[in-house]
Structure formats: structure tokens, C-alpha cells
N, CA, C and O of each residue as an XYZ file, in Angstrom:
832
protein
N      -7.262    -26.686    -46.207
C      -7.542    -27.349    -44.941
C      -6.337    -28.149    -44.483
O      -6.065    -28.156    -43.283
N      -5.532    -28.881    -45.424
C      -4.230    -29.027    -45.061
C      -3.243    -28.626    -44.402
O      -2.384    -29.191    -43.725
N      -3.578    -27.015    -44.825
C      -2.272    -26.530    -44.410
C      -2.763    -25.772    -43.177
O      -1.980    -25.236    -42.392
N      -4.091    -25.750    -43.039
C      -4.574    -24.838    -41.790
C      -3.269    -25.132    -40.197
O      -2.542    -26.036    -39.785
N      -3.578    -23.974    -39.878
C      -2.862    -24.586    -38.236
C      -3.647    -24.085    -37.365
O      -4.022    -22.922    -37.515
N      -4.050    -24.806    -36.318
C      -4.753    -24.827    -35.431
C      -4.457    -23.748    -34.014
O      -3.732    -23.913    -33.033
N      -5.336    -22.643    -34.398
C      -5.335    -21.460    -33.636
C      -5.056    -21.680    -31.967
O      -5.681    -22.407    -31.195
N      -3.841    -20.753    -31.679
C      -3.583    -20.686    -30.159
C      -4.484    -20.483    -29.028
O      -5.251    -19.531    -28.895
N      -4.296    -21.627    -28.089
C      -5.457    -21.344    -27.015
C      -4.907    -19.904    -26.445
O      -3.791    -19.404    -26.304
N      -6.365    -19.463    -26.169
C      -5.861    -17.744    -25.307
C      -5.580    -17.578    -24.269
O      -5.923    -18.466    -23.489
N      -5.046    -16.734    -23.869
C      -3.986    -16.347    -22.589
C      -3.097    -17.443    -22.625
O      -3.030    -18.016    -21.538
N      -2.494    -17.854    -23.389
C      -1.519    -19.253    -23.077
C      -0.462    -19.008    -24.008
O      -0.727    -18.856    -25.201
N       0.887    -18.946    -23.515
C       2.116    -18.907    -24.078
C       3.198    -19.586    -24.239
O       2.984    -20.595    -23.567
N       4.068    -19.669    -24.627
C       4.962    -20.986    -24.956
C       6.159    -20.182    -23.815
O       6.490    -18.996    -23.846
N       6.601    -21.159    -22.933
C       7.494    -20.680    -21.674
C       8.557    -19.918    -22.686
O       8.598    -18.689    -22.639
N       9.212    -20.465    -23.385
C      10.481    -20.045    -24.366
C      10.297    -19.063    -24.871
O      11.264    -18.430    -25.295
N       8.918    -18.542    -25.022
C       9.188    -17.116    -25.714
C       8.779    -16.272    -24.662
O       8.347    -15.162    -24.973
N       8.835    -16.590    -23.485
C       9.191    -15.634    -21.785
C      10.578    -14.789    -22.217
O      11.689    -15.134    -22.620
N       9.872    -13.377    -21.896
C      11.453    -12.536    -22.109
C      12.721    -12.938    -20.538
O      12.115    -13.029    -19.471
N      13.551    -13.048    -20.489
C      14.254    -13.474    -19.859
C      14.668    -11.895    -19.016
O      15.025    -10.974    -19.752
N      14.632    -11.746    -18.131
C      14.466    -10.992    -17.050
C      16.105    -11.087    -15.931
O      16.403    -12.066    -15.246
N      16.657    -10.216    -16.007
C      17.264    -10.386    -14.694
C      16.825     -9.467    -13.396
O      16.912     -8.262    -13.160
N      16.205    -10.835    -12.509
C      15.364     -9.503    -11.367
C      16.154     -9.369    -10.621
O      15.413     -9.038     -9.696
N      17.349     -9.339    -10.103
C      18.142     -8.520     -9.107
C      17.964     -7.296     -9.737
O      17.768     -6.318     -9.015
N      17.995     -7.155    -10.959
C      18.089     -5.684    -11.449
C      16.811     -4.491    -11.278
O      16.733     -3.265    -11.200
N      15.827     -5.746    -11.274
C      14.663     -5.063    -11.776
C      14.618     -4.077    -10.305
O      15.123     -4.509     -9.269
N      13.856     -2.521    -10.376
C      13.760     -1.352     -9.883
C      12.340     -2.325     -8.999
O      11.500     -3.057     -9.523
N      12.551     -1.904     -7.271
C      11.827     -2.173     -6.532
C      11.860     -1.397     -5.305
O      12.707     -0.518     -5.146
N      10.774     -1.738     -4.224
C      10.849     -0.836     -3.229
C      11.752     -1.123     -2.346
O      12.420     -0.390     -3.075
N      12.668     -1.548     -1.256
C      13.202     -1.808     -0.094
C      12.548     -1.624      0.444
O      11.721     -0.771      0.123
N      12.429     -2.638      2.235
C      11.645     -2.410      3.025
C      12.200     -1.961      4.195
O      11.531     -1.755      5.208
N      13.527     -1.776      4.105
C      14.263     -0.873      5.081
C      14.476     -2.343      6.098
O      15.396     -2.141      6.890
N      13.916     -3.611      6.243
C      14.604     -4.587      7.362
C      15.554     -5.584      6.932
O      15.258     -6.779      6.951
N      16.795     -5.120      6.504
C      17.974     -5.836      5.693
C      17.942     -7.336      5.809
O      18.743     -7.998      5.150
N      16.919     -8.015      6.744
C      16.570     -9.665      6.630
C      16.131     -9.635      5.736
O      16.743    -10.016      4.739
N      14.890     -9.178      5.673
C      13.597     -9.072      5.144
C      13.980     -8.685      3.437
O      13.368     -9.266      2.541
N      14.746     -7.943      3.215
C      15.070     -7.105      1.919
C      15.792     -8.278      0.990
O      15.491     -8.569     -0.167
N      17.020     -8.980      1.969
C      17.794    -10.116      1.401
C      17.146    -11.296      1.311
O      17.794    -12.092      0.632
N      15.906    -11.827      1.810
C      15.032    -12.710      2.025
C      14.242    -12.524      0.366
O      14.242    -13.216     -0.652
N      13.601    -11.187      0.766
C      12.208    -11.600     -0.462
C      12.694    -10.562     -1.385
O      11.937    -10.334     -2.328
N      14.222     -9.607     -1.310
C      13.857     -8.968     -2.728
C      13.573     -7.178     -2.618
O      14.240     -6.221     -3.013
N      12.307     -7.281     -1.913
C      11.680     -5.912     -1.821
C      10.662     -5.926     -2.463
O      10.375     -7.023     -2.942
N       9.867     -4.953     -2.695
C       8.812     -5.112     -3.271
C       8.953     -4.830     -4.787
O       9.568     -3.782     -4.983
N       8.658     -5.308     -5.636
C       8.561     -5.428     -7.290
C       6.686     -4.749     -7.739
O       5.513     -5.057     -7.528
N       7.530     -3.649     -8.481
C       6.243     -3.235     -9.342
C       5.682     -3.805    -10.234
O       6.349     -4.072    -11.234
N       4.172     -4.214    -10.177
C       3.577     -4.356    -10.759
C       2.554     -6.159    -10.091
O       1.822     -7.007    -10.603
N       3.202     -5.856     -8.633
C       2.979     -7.097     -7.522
C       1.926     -6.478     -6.401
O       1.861     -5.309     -6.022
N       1.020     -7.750     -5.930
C       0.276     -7.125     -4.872
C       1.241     -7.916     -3.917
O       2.035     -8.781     -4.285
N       1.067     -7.531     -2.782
C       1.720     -8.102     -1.575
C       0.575     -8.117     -0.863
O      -0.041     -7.061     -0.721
N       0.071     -9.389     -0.263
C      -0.919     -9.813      0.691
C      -0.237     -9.646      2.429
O       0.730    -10.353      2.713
N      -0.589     -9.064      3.076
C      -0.226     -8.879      5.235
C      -0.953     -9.169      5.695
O      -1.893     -8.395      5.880
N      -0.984    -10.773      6.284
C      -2.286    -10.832      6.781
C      -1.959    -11.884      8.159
O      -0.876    -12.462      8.076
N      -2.575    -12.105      9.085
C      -2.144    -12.276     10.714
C      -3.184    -12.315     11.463
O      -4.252    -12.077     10.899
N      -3.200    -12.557     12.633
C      -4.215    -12.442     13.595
C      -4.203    -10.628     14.112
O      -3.256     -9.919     13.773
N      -5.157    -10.166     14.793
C      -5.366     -9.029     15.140
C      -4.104     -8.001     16.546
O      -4.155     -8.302     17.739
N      -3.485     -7.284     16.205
C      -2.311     -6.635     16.889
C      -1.066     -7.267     16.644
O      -0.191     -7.137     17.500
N      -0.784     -8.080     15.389
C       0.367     -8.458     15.481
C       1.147     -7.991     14.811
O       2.114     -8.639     14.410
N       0.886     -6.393     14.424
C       1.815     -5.348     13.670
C       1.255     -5.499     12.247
O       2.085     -5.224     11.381
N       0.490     -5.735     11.964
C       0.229     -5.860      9.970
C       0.397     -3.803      9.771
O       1.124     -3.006      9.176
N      -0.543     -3.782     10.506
C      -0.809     -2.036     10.030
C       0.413     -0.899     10.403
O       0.404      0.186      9.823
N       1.445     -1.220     11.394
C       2.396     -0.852     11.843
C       3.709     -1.306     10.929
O       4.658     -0.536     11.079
N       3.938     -2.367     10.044
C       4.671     -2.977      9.596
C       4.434     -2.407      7.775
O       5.355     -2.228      6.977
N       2.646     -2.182      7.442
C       2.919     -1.278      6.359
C       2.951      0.318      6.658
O       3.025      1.250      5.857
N       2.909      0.321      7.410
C       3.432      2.022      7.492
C       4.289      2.455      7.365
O       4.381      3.530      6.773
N       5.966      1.405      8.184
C       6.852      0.935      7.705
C       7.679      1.151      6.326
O       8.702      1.738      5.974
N       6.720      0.389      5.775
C       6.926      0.805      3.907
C       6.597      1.606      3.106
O       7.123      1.842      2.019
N       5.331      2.282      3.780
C       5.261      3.499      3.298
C       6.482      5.079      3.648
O       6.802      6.103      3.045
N       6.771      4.485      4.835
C       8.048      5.487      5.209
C       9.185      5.368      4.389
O       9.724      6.283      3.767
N       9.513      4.201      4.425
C      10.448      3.873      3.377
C      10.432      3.936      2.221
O      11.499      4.122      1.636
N       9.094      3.791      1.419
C       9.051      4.165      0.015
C       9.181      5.682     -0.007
O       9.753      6.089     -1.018
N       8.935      6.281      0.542
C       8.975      7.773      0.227
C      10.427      8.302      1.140
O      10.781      9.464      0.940
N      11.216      7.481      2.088
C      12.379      8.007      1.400
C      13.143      8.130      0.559
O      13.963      8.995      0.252
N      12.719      6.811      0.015
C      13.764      6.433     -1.746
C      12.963      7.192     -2.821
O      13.062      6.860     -4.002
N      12.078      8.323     -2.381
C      11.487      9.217     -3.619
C      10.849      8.702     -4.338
O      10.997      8.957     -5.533
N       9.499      7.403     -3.745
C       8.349      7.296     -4.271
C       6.985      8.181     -4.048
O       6.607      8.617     -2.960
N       6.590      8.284     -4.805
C       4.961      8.624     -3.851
C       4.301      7.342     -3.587
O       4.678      6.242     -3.990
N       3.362      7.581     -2.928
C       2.637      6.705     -1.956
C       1.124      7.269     -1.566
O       0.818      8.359     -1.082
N       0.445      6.362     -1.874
C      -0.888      6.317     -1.026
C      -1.329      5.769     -0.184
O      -0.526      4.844     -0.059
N      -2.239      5.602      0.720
C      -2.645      4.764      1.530
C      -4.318      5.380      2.216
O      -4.700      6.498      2.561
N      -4.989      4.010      2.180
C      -6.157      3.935      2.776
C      -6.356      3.134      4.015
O      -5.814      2.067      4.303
N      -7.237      3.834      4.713
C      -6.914      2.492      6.234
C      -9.081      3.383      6.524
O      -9.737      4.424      6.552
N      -9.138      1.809      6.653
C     -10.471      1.938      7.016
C     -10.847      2.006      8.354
O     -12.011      2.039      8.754
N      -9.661      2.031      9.163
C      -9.883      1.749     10.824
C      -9.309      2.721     11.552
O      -9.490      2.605     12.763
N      -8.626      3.712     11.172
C      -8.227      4.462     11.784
C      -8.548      6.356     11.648
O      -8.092      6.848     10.616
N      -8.953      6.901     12.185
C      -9.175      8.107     11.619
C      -7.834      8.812     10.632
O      -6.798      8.209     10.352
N      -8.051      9.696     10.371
C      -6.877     10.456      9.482
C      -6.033     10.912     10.225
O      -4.877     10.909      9.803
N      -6.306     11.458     11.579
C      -5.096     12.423     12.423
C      -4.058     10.663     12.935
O      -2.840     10.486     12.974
N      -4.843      9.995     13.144
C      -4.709      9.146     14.287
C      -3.552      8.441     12.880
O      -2.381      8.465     13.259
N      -3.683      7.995     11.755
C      -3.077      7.067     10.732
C      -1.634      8.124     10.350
O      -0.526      7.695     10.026
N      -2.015      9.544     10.495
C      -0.989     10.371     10.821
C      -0.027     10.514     11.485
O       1.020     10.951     11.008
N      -0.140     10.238     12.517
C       0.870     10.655     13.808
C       1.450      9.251     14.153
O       2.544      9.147     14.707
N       0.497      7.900     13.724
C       1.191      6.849     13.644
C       2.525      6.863     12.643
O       3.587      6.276     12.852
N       2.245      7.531     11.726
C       3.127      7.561     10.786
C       4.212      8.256     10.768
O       5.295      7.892     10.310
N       3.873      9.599     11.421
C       4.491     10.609     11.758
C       5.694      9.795     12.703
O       6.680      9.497     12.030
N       5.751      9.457     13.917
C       6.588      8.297     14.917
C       7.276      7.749     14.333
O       8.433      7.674     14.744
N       6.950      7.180     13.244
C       8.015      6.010     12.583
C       8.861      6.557     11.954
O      10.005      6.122     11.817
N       8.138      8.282     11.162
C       9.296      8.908     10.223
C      10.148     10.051     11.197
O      11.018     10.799     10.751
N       9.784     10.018     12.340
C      10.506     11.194     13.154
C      11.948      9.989     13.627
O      13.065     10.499     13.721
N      11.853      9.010     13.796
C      12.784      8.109     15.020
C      13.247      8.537     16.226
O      13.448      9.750     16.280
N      13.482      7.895     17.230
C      13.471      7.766     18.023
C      14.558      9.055     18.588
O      14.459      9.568     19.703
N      15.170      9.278     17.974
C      15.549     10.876     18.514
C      14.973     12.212     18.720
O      15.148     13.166     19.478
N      13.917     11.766     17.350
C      13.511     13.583     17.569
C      11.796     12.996     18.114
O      10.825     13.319     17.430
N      11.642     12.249     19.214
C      10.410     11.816     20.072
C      10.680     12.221     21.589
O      11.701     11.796     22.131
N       9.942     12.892     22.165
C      10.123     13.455     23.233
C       9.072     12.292     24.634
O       7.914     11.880     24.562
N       9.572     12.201     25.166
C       8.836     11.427     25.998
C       8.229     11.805     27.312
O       9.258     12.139     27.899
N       7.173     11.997     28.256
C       6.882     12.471     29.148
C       5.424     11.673     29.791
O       4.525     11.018     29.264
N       5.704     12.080     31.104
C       4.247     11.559     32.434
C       3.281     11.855     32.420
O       3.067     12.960     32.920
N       1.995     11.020     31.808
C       0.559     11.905     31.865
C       0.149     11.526     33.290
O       0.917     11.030     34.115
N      -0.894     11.757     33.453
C      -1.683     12.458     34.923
C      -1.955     10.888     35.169
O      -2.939     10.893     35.907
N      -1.573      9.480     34.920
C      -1.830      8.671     35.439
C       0.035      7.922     35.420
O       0.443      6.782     35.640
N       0.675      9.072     35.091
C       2.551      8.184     35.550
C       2.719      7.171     34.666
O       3.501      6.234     34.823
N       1.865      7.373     33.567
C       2.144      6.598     32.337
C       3.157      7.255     31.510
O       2.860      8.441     31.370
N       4.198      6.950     30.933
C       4.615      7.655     30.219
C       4.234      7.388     28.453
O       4.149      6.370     27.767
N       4.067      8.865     28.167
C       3.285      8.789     26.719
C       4.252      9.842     25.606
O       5.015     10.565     26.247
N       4.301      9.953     24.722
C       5.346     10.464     23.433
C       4.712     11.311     22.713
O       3.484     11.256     22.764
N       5.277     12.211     21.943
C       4.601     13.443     21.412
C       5.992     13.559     20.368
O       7.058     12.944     20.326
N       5.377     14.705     19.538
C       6.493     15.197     18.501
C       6.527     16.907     18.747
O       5.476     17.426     19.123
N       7.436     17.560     18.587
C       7.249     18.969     19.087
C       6.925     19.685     17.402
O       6.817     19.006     16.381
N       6.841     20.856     17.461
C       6.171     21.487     16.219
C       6.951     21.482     15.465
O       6.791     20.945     14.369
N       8.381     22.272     15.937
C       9.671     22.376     14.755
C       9.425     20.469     13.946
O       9.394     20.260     12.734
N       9.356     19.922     14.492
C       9.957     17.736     14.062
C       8.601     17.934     13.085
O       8.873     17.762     11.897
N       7.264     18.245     13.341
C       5.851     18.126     13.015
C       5.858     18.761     11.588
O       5.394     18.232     10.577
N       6.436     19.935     11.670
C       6.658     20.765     10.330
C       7.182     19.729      9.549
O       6.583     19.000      8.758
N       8.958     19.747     10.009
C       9.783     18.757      8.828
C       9.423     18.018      8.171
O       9.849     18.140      7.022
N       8.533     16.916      8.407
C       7.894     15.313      8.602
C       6.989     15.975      7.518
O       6.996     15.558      6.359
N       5.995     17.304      8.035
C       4.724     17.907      6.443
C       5.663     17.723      5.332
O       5.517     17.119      4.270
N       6.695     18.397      5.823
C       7.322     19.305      4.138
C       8.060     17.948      3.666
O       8.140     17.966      2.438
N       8.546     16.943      4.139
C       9.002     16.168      3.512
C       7.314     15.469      2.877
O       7.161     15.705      1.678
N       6.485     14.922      3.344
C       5.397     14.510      3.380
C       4.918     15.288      1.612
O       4.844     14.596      0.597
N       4.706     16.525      1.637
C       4.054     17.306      0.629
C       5.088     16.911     -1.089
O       6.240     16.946     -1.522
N       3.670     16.559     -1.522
C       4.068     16.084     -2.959
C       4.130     14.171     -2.810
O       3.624     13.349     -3.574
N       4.554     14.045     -2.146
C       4.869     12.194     -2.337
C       3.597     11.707     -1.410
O       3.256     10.547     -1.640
N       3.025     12.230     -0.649
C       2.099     11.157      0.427
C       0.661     11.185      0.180
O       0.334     12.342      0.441
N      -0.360     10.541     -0.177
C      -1.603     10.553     -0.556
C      -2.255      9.425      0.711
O      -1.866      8.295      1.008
N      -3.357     10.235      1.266
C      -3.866      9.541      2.181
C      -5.643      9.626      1.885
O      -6.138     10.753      1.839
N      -6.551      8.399      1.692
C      -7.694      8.382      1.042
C      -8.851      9.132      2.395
O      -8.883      8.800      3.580
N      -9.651     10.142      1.738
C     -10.589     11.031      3.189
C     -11.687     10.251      3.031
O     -12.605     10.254      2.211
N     -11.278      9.231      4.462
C     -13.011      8.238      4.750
C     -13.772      9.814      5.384
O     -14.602      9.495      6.235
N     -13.728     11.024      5.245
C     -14.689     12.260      5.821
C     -15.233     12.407      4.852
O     -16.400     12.788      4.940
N     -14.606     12.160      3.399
C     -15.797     12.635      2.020
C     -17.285     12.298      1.875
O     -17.671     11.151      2.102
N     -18.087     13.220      1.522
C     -19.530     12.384      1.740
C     -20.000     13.459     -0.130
O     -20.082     14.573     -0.646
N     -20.123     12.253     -0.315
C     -19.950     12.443     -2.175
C     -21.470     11.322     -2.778
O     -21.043     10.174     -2.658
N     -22.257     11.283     -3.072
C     -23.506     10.673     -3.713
C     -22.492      9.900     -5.268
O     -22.657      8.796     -5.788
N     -21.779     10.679     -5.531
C     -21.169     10.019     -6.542
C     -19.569      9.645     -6.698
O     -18.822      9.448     -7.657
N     -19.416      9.648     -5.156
C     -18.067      8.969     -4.766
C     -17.655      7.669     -5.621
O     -18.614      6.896     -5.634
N     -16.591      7.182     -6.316
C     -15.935      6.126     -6.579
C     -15.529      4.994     -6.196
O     -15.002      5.130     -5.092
N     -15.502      3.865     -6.567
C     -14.805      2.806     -5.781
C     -13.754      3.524     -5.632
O     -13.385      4.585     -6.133
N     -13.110      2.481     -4.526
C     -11.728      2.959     -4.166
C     -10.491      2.108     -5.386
O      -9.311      2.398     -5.584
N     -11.188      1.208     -5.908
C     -10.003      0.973     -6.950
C      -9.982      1.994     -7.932
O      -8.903      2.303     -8.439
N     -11.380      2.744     -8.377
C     -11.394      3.463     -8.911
C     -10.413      4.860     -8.812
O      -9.677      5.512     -9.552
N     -10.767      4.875     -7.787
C      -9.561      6.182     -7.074
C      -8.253      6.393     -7.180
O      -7.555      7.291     -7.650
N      -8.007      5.056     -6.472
C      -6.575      4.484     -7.044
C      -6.075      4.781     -7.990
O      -4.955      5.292     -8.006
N      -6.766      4.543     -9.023
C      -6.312      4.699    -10.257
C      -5.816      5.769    -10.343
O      -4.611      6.019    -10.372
N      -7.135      6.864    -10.414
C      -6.904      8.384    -10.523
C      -5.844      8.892     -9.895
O      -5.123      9.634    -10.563
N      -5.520      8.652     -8.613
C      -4.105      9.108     -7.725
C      -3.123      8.453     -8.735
O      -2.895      9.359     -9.537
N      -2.662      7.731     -8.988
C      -1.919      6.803     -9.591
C      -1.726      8.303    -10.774
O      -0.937      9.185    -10.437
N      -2.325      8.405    -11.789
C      -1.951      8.996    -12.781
C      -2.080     10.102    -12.418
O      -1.148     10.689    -12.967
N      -2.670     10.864    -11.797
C      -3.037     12.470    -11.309
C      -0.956     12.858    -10.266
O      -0.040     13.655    -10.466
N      -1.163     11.969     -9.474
C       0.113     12.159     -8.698
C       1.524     11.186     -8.912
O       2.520     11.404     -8.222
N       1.497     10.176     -9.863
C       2.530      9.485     -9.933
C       2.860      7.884     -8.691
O       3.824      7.246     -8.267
N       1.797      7.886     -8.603
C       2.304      6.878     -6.994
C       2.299      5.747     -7.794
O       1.702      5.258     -8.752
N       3.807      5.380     -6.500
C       4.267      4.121     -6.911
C       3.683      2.986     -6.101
O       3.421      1.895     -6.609
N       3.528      3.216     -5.082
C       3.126      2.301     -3.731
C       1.776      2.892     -3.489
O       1.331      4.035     -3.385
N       1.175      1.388     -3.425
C      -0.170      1.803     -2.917
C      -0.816      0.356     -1.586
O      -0.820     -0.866     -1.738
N      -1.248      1.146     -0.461
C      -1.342      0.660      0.551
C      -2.541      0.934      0.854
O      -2.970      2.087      0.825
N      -3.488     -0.436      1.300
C      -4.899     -1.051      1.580
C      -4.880     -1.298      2.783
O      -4.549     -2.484      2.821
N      -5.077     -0.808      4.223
C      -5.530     -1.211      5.645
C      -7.089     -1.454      6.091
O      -7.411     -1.030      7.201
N      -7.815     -1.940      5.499
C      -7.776     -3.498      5.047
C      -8.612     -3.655      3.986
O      -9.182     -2.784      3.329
N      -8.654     -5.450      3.813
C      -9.838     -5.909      3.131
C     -11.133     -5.925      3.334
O     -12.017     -5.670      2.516
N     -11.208     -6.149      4.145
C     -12.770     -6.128      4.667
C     -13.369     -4.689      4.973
O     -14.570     -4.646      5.239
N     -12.652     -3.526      4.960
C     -13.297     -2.212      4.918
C     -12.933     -1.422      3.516
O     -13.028     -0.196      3.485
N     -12.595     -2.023      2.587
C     -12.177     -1.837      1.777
C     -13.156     -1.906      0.580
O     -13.232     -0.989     -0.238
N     -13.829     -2.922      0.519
C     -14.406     -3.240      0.075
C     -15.830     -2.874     -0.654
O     -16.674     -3.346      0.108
N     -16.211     -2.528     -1.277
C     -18.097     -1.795     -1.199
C     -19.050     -3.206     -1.769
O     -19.274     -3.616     -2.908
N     -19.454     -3.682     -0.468
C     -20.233     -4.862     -0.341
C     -21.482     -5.016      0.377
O     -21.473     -4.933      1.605
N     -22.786     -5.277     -0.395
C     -23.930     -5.036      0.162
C     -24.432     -6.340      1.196
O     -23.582     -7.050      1.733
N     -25.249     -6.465      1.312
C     -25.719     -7.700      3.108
C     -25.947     -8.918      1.859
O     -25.543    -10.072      2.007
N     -26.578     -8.492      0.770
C     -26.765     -9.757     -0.159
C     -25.439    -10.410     -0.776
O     -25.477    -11.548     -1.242
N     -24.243     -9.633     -0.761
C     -23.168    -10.202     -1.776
C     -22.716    -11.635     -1.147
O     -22.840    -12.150     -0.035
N     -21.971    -12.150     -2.728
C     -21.153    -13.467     -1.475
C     -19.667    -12.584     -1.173
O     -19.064    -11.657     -1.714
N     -19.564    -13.083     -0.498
C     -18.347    -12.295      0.563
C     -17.295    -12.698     -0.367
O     -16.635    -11.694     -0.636
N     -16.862    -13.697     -0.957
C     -15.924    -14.863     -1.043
C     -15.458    -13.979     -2.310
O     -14.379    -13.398     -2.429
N     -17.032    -14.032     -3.659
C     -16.462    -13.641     -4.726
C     -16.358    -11.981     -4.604
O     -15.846    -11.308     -5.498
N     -16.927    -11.387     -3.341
C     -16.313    -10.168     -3.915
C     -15.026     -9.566     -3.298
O     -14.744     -8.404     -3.590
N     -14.009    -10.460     -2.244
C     -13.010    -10.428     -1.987
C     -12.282    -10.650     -3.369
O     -11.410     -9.822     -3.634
N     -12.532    -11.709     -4.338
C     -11.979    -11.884     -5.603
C     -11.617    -11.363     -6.227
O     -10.509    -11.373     -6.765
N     -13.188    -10.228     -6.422
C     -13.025     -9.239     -7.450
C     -12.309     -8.256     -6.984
O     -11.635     -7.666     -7.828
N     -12.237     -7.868     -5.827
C     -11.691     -6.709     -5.407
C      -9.927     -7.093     -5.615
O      -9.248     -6.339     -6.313
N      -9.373     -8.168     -5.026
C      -7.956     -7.918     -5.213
C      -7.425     -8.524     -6.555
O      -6.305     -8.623     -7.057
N      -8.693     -8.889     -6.931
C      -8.036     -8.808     -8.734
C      -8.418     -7.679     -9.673
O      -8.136     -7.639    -10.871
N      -9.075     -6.791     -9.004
C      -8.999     -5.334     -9.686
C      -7.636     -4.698     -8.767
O      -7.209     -3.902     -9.603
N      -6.936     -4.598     -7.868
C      -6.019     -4.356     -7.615
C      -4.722     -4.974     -8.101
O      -3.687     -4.324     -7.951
N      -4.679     -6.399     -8.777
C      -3.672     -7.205     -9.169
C      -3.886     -6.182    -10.593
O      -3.218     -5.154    -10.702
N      -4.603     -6.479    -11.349
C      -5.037     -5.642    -12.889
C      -4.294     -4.029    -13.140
O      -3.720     -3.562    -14.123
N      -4.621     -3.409    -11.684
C      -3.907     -1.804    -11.039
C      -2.382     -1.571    -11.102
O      -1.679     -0.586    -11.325
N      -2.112     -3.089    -10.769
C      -0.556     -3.421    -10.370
C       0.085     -3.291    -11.434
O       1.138     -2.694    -11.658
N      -0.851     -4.103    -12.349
C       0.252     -4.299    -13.640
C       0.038     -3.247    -14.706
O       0.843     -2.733    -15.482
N      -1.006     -3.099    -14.572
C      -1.218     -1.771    -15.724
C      -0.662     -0.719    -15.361
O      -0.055     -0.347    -16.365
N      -0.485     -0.006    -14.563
C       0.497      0.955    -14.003
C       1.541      0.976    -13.487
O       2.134      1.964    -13.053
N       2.048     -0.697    -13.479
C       3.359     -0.658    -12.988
C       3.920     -0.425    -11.596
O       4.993      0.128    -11.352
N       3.055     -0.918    -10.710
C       3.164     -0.161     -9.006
C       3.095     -1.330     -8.177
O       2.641     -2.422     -8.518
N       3.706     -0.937     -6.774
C       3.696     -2.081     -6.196
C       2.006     -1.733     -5.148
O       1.624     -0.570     -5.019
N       1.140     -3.018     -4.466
C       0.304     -2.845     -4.152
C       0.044     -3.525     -2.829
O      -0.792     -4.428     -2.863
N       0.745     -3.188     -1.398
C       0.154     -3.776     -0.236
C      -1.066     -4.033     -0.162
O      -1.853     -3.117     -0.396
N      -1.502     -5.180      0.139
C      -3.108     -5.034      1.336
C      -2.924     -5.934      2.676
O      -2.232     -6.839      3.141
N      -3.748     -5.283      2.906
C      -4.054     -6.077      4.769
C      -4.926     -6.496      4.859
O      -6.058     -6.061      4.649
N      -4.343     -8.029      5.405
C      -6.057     -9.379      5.745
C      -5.719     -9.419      7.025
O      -4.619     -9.161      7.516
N      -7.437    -10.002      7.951
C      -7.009    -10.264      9.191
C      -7.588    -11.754      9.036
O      -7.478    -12.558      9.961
């Protein structure tokens, strides 16, 4: 009983035996806005990144953004968006990865002018697209469908993705009229923080 020593509280570590890290080095995403990149870094695997704003002030336009960019630097990528159909989260995406050269611009029947991509640009954008881009089908109608963290996962190891992108929280979510709202926002982006680190990936979501 003398010599006993008094067992370590859990989860608790002594700072000094922190492995010492140099994170300029550490492998991350770029976000392609050279402020923004020299500011915070980029994105670091195994991090959620919270986007959250009042309504139209680019959150969902700004991760699409990064999803373009992660998959030029030869990540894969997923993404779920609870608000937008699939063609529509497409062609948004499609715009950002065509730029502003290969966008054709023209007059609809009210002298508005509106933008299109022609087929040859539409192709390119697939074939680069095929193999790296995972987009979640809100069309599935499955009785034994998965959470979506659940899913996650599965993409994660089935396809390799590094980046994984949430449009939003609040549709994101599988929450009945009885839950508290509060704790199951909790649980949900701490089963995505848990995603982060166990697989090593970086993890957007979107709050409004």
C-alpha cells in the first residue's frame, strides 16, 4: 500500500508527453483563396470545420468551392446537401469547376441574361468528376437506409474520401418531433468529429 501509485484519471494526459508536431508540414486541403489559405492553414485531416451565417451569404457556394479544390489536388470527396436536388447541386458545381471561360452566356425570353455549359465542357467536368466525387441520393427510398454518418463511413473506406461535406445541419440530421434538438445536434457533429479522426479526413458542415 506504500508503494501503490495512484491510477491515472482517464482521457487525461500530461501536456509533455504531446508528440510535438510540425503543422506547416502536416498534409492538408487548400482552399484555393490565398488570404484565406495564409490565414487559417487549409483544412487539416482529421478536423471538422463548422460554415455557418445568416441565409444567402455564400456558406453552400463557398463549400463547393472546396470541394472543387479538393479534387483538384487529387482528393476524393463527398458531399450531401439536403436542400438542393442532385442535378441542381451539380451544375452548381459544375460553374465553379468549368470557370469563367468555358461558360457561355446568353438572353432568355425575359432579356435576362442566364449561363449554360455546352456538352464538349459538360463531358470534361464528368470525366474529371469520375472516381474522386461522391454525391449522397436524397432519391433513395430504402426501409433500411443508414444514418448518414453511417454512410459516411462506408464511402470513406469503400472509395477513399478525404473531404467530406454536410449542406446542412438541420437536414442532416434524423430527428423525431419528440427529440431535444440541442442534444441531438451534439450527437450528430460529434459522430462526425469521431469520423474525422478515425479516418483521418477533413469534415465541412453547414449551420444557418
Amino acid at each position: 500500500v506504500d508503494n501503490a501509485k495512484a491510477p491515472p484519471v482517464s482521457c487525461v494526459k500530461e501536456l509533455a508527453d504531446v508528440e510535438a508536431v510540425d503543422i506547416y508540414k502536416l498534409p492538408r486541403i487548400r482552399m484555393g483563396i490565398p488570404e484565406l489559405d495564409r490565414v487559417v492553414g487549409g483544412l487539416f485531416f482529421g478536423q471538422v470545420v463548422l460554415l455557418t451565417g445568416k441565409r444567402g451569404e455564400g456558406k453552400s457556394t463557398f463549400m463547393s468551392q472546396i470541394l472543387v479544390e479538393a479534387i483538384d489536388q487529387g482528393y476524393s470527396v463527398f458531399a450531401y446537401s439536403g436542400e438542393l436536388a442532385d442535378y441542381h447541386f451539380k451544375r452548381w458545381l459544375d460553374f465553379q469547376a468549368a470557370g469563367p471561360d468555358n461558360i457561355v452566356s446568353e438572353l432568355d425570353m425575359f432579356g435576362d441574361e442566364v449561363y449554360r455549359l455546352t456538352n464538349p465542357v459538360v463531358d470534361k467536368i464528368n470525366r474529371w468528376y469520375r472516381g474522386k466525387a461522391y454525391l449522397y441520393d436524397n432519391n433513395a427510398v430504402d426501409d433500411e437506409m443508414e444514418s448518414l454518418p453511417a454512410t459516411i463511413e462506408q464511402v470513406i473506406r469503400r472509395y477513399g474520401v478525404k473531404l467530406v461535406c454536410v449542406d446542412n445541419l438541420m437536414t442532416a440530421m434524423d430527428v423525431d418531433a419528440g427529440d431535444n434538438l440541442y442534444q441531438a445536434q451534439s450527437s450528430f457533429v460529434r459522430k462526425l468529429k469521431q469520423i474525422a479522426v478515425k479516418y483521418d479526413v477533413a469534415v465541412v458542415l453547414v449551420a444557418h
